[in-house]
N, C-alpha and C positions, 0 to 999 in steps of 0.2 A: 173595257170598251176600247175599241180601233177607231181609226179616221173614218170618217162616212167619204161615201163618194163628192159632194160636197166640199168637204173640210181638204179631201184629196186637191181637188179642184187648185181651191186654195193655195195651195203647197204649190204646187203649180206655176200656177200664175208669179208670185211671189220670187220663184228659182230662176223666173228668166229674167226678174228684176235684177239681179245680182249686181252687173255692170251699171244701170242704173241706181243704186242702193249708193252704191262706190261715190259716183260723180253727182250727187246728189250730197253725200256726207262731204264732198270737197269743197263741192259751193258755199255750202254753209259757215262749214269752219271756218273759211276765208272771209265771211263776214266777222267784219270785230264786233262781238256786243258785252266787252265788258259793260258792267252796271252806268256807266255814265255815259257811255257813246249811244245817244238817243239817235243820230242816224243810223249807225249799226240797228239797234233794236227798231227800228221803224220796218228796214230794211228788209229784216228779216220775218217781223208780226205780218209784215203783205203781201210777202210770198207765199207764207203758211195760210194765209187767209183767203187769197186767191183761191189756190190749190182746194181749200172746203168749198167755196162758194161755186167752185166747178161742178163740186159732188150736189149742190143743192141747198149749203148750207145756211140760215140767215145769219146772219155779223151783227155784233153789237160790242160798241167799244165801250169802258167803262173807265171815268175818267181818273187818274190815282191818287189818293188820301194822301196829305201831307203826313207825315213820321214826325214823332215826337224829337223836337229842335237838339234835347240833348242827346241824343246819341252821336251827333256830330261830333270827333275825338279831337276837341279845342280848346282853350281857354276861353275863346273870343264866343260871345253868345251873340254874335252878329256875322259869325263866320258858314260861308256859303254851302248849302245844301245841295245837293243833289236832284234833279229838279221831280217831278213824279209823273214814273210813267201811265202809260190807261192800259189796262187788263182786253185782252180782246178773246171772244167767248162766240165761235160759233157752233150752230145746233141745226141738226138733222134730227129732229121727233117727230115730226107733225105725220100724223095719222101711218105710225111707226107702232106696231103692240111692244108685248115682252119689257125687258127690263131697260130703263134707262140709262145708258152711262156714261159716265163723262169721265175723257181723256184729259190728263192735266201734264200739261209741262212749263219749264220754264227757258225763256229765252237769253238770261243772262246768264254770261260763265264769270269767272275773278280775274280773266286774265286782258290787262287795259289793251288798247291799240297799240299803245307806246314801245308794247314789247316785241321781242324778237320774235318769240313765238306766235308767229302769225297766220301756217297754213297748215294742209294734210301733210305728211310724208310718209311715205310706205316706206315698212322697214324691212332688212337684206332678205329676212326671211321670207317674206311674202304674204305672212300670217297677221301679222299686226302694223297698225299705223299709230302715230303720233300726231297732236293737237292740240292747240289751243278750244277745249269745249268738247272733243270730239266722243270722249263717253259723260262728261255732263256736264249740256244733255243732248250736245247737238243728234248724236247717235241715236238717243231713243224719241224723237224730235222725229228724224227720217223715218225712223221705221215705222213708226204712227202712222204718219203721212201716208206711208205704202201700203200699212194694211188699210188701211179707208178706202182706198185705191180700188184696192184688188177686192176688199168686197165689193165694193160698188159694180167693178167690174164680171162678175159671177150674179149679181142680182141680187146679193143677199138684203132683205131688209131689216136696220140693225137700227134702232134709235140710239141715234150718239152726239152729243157736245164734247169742241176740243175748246179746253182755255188755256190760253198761252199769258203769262203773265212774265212781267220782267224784271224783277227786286226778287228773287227767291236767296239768291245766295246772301242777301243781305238783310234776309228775316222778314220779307212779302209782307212789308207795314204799308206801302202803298195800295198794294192787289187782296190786302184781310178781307174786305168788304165784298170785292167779286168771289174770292174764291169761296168763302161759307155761304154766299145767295147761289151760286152757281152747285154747291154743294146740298143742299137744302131740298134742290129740284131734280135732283136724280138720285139713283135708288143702287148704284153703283159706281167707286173712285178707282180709275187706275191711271195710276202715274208714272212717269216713265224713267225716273229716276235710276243712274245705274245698277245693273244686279253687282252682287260682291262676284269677285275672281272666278269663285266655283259655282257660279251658278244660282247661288240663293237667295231665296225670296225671303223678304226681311219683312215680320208680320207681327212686330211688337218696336216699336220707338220711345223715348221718354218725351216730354216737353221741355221747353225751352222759354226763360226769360234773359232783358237782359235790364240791368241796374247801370247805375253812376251815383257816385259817392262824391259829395264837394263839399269841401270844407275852406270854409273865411276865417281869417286871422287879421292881422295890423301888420301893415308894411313897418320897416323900422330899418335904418343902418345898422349892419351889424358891430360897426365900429364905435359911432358917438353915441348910439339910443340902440345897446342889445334889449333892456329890460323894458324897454316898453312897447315892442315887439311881438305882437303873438302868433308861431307859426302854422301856416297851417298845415304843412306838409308833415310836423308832429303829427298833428292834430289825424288827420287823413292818414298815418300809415295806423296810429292805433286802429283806427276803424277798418284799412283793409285787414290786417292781424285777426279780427276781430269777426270780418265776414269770411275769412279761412276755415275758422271756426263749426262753420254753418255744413260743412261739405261732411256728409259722413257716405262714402263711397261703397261701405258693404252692404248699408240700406236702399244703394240705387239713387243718394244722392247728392248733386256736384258744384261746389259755388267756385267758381275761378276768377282771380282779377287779371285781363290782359294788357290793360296800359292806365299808366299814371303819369298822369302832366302836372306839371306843376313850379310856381315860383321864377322867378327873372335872371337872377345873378347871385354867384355864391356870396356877395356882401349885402345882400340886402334880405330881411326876415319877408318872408313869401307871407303873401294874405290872399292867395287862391291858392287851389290846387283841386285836381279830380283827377278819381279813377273809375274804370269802367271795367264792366265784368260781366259774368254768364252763369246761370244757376242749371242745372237740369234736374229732371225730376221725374219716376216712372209712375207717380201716384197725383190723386187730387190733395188729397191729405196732405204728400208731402211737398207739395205746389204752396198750398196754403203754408204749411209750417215755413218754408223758404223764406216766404213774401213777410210774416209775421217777424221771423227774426233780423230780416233786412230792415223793415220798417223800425226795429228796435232801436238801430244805430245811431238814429237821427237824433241830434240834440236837444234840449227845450230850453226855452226863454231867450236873450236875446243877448248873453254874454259872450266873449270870444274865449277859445273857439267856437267856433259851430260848424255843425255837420248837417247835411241835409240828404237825403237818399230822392233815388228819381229810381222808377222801375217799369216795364213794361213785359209784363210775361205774354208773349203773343203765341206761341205754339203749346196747346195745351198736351200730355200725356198722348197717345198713340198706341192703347193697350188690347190684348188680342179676346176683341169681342167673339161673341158666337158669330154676328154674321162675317166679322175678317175671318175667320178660322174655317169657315164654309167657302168664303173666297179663293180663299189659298187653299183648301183641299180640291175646289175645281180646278185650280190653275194648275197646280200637280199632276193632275190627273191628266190635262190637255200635253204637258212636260213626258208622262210616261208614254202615252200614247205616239210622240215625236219622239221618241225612245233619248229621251234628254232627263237627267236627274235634276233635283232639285229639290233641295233639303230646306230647310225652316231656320231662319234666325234670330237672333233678339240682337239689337243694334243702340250705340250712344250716340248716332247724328239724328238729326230732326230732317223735315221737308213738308212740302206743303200737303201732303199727304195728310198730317197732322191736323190741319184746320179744315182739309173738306169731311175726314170723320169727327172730327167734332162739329162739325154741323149734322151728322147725321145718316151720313154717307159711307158706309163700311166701302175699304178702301184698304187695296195694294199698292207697293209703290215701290217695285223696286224691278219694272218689268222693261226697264231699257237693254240697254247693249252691254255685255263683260267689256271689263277694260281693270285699270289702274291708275295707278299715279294724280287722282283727282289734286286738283288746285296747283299743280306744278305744272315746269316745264319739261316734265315726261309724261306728262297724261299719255294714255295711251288705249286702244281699242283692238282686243281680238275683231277679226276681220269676219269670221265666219259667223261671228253672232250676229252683225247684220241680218241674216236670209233664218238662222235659226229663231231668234228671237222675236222677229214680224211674221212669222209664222205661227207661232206659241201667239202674242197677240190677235191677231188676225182669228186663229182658231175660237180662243177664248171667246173673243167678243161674240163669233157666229153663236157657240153654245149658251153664252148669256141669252140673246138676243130671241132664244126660244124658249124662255123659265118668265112665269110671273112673281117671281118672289124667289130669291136665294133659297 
């Protein structure tokens, strides 16, 4: 199959976006939205939102679930939270045939205000830019944006919802609740998440929980009262040792601890302490077995030590159904006809990709802009995937938008 005249169309319109595409990805980057700058994210959720509601779209803000208090990486269980943003979901359906689908991005990157990395910068080659966000996701963020655009502009009628939510990097416990209802009510997920280097479409993810281990003991000088002291940071490293344990990596599955706090001064016996950590998992089976031997940890009765486990598995597995495997075979297909390759991967990050197909929503996600350097300060964006990848989008969606069922 080739481009129709149509799809042609498309390509079109889109090519003389180019310069546009460009100062469009500069505006943005230049908004700060790490996770905590709720002006940045406001910022940004109302330009994007504008921008649908021009196309026709209705808005509805969703306001964001408080997160489970311990994940906050403290001692202090009165130490301040992050406050919760609202998920904003606008939808173009209404008396729209063909298949429904919702575009998902997110609007926060890792990278705070505070830093230096704060704009676009075109690099000597001409080819690539550097960014705070600018492949994810501001990049697949714009080009979204464009292909809505330019269908709308060509007349195509495509029933599409975009949700933009803004806690993604930090495990979308605020936005669970918009993105599986928002999920639920469409019948295709594509997200905009960056593709890998070469191009590929990542159509298998594992799931994702995350734990905290805390463990009480008895304060004690370590000088005058060693023995009557119970540590708990003993106490807490047995158990991390012990949820090491748990990671068996050739079965696909992963228990990691990445921080432990704990105890005041090296003379005095510590009677808190916690560690936090990350399980992955490409099964239900081995979700469950995770969760079973984590909850093992926990101590019983009411003497010291004690250990107590906290966990919250929110990204469940991300495995390649018939209908993802139908998805990504038409997306392919849209890639060969743009004379663009695009091979198939299996992947150990998560995204919220994960929670609209576990609502029921077969879902791709990894149809943003090339680039590299994610979470650093060399993130960085091929330039030309710009115009090539809101193309591929744009296409897809027309071909969706004429099937009653994958």
């Amino acid at each position: 199959m080739s481009v129709s005249a149509t799809e042609q169309r498309l390509c079109e319109v889109i090519a003389r976006r180019r310069d546009a595409l460009l100062d469009d990805l500069r505006l943005h980057v230049g908004i700060p939205t790490g996770g905590a700058n709720s002006a940045g994210l406001d910022e940004s959720r109302e330009r994007f939102s504008a921008r649908c509601m021009a196309l026709g779209a209705t808005p509805t803000l969703t306001p964001g679930t408080p997160r489970p208090s311990w994940l906050t990486m403290s001692l202090d269980d009165a130490a301040a939270e992050s406050p919760s943003p609202p998920t904003a979901l606008l939808s173009r359906t209404a008396n729209r045939s063909g298949l429904k689908l919702l575009l998902s991005g997110h609007l926060d990157t890792v990278h705070e205000p505070s830093s230096p990395f704060r704009s676009l910068t075109l690099n000597s080659d001409g080819k690539t830019a550097t960014g705070p966000g600018c492949v994810d996701m501001k990049g697949g963020l714009v080009i979204a944006m464009a292909a809505l655009e330019a269908l709308d502009e060509i007349g195509a009628s495509v029933a599409w919802s975009f949700i933009l939510n803004s806690d993604e990097e930090t495990g979308s416990y605020h936005s669970d609740d918009a993105l599986r209802q928002a999920g639920a009510q469409h019948d295709v997920g594509l997200a905009l998440e960056p593709a890998l280097p070469d191009g590929s479409l990542v159509v298998e993810r594992p799931g994702s929980g995350q734990f905290m281990l805390e463990a009480r003991g008895r304060a004690a000088h370590v000088g005058r009262d060693f023995t009557s002291g119970v540590s708990a940071i003993n106490a807490l490293s047995h158990s991390v040792l012990d949820a090491a344990k748990i990671a068996d990596p050739a079965n696909g599955l992963i228990c990691s601890i990445g921080r432990i706090i704990g105890g005041v001064a090296p003379n005095v016996v510590p009677d808190h302490a916690r560690a936090w950590g990350n399980v992955r998992y490409f099964t239900a089976e081995a979700e469950s077995l995770a969760a079973a031997q984590l909850d093992a940890l926990a101590s019983s009765g009411s003497n010291l030590p004690s250990v107590t486990v906290h966990r919250s598995f929110n990204r469940p597995a991300k495995p390649l159904t018939p209908g993802t495997q139908k998805l990504a075979d038409l997306t392919r297909a849209v890639a060969t006809d743009l004379g663009q390759t695009m091979p198939f991967a299996k992947t150990g990050g998560v995204c919220d990709g994960n929670n609209l197909q576990a609502a029921g929503c077969p879902t791709i996600d990894t149809l943003g802009v090339r680039g590299g350097g994610l979470h650093t300060p060399q993130e960085w964006i091929d330039l030309s995937s710009l115009v090539e990848r809101c193309q591929l989008l744009a296409i897809l969606m027309h071909r969706l938008s004429q099937r009653e069922s994958l």
